[in-house]
C-alpha positions in Angstrom: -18.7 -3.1 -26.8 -15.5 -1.1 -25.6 -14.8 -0.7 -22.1 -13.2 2.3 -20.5 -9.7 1.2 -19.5 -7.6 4.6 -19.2 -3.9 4.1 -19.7 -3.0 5.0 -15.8 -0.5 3.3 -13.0 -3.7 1.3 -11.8 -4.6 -0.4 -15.0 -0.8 -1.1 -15.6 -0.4 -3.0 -12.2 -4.1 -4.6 -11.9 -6.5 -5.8 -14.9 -9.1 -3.3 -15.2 -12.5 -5.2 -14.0 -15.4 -3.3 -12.6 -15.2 -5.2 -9.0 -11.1 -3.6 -9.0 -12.1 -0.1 -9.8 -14.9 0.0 -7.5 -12.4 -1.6 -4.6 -9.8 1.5 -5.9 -12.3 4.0 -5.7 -13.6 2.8 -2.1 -9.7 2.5 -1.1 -8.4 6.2 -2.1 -11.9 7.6 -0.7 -10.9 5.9 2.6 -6.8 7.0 1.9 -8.5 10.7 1.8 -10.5 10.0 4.7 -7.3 9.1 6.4 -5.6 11.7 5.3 -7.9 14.2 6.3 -7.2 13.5 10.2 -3.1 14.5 9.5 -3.8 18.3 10.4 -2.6 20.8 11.6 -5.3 23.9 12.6 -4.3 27.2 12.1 -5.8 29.9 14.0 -6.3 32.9 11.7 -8.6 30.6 9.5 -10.9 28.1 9.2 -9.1 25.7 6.8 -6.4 23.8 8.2 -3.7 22.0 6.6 -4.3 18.6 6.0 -3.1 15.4 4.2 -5.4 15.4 1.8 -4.9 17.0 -0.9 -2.2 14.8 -1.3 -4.3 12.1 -1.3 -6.3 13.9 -4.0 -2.9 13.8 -6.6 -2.8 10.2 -6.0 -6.1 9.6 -6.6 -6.1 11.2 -9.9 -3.3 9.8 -11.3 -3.6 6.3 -10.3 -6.7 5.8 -10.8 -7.6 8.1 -14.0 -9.7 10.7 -14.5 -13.5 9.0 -14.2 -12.3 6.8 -11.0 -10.0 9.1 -9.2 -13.1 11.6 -9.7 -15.9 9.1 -8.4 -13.3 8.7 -5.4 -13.2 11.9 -4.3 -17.2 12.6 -4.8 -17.6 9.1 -2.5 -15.3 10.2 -0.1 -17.6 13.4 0.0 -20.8 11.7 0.4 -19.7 9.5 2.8 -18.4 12.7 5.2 -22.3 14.1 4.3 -23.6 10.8 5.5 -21.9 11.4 9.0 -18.6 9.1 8.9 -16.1 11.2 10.6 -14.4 11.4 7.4 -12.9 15.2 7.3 -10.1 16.4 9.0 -10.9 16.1 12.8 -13.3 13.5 12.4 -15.9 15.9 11.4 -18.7 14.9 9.2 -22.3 15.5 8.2 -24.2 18.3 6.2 -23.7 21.4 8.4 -19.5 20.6 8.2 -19.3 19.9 4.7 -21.0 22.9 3.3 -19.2 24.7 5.8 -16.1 27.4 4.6 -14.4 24.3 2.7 -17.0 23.5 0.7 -15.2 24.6 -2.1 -12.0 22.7 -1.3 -14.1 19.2 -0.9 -15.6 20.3 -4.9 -12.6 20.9 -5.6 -11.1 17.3 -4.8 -13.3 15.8 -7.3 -12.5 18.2 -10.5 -8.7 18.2 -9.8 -8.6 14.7 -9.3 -11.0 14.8 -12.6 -8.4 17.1 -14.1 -5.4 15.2 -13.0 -6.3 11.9 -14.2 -7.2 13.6 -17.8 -3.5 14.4 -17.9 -1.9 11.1 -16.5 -4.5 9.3 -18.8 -2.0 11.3 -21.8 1.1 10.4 -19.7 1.6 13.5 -18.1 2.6 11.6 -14.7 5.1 9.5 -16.0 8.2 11.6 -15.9 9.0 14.4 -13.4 9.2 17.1 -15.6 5.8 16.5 -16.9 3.8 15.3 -13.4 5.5 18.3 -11.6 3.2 20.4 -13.8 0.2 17.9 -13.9 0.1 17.9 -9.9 0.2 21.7 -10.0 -2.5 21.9 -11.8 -4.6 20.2 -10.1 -3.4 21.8 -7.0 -4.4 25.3 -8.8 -8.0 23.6 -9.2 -8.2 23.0 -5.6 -7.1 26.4 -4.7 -9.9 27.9 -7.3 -12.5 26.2 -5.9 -11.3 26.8 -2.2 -11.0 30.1 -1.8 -13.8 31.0 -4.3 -16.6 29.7 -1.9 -14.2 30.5 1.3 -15.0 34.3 -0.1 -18.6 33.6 0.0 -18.6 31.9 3.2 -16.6 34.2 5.2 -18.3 36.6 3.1 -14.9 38.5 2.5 -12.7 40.0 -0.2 -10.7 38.3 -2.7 -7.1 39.8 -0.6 -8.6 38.4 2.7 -9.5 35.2 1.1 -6.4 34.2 -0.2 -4.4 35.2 3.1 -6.6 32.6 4.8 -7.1 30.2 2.0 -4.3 29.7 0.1 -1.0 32.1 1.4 -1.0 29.5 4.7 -0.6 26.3 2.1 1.7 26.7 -0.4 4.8 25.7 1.2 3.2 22.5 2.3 1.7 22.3 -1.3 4.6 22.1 -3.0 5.9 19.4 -1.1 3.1 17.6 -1.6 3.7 18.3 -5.1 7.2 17.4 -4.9 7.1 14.0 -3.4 3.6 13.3 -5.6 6.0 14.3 -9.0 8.4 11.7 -8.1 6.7 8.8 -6.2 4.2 8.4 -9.6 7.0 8.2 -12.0 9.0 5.9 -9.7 6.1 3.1 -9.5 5.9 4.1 -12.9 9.5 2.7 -14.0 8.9 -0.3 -11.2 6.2 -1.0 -13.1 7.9 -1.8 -16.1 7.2 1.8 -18.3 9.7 2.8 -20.7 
């Protein structure tokens, strides 16, 4: 019987075991968490910006795309459950499926989506995890302001002026530092 052991930054450094993934999972569920309550609230929408996404590109690429996925759907459950575990230390049902909804969704695909691509190396130089993060970023985004159109109930235009517009310089730094940490402890890690 095979076992799944994606070619990511986590199975380089640690032997891939079922007690390590779950501990990675529960660790960049509760990194997210923590990253969540770096915010800053904007007052023109109900989205603030936060650390997590960040969090989110880490997840993914470190962990692959099954694991960085499950971490971001328990870091989810865990803010349904009631842990103050989204930015402000909100949690519970009527918060979650609140206007970011769709962002919280969208953590687990672009995690899903970003470990798919550092699973075929795509995070271990930064010409190719510049792009990888991105896309998972553009994931995030999709999601995001998708349901903050139905939530607000509002057009597309005014959707993306409070869902997206507000992020993108922070994004890309996010992006930025993501694209070069990864392939960094990449090369520490002994990649050629």
């Amino acid at each position: 019987m095979q076992t799944y052991s994606p070619s990511v930054l986590s199975t380089r450094i640690l032997p891939r075991h079922v007690v390590i993934t779950a501990t990675l999972v529960v660790g960049f569920a509760l990194l997210t968490a923590a990253a969540a309550q770096v915010r800053v609230p904007l007052p023109f929408t109900p989205v603030p910006v936060t650390g997590q996404t960040f969090a989110v590109l880490l997840a993914g690429a470190a962990l692959g795309s099954r694991a960085g996925a499950a971490s971001q759907g328990l870091y989810i459950l865990l803010g349904l459950a009631g842990l103050p575990f989204f930015q402000g230390g909100n949690g519970g049902w009527d918060y979650a499926t609140g206007p970011t909804l769709g962002y919280l969704i969208g953590f687990v695909v672009a995690a899903a989506a970003i470990g798919y691509l550092a699973e075929r190396k795509q995070d271990r130089t930064i010409a190719t995890a510049l792009p990888a993060f991105l896309a998972g970023t553009v994931v995030i985004y999709l999601f995001g302001v998708t349901w903050l159109m139905i939530a607000l109930q509002t057009d597309l235009a005014d959707a993306l002026v409070k869902g997206l517009v507000p992020f993108v310089v922070g994004d890309l730094l996010k992006i930025a530092l993501a694209g070069t940490l990864l392939p960094a402890a990449w090369k520490l890690a002994g990649e050629r």
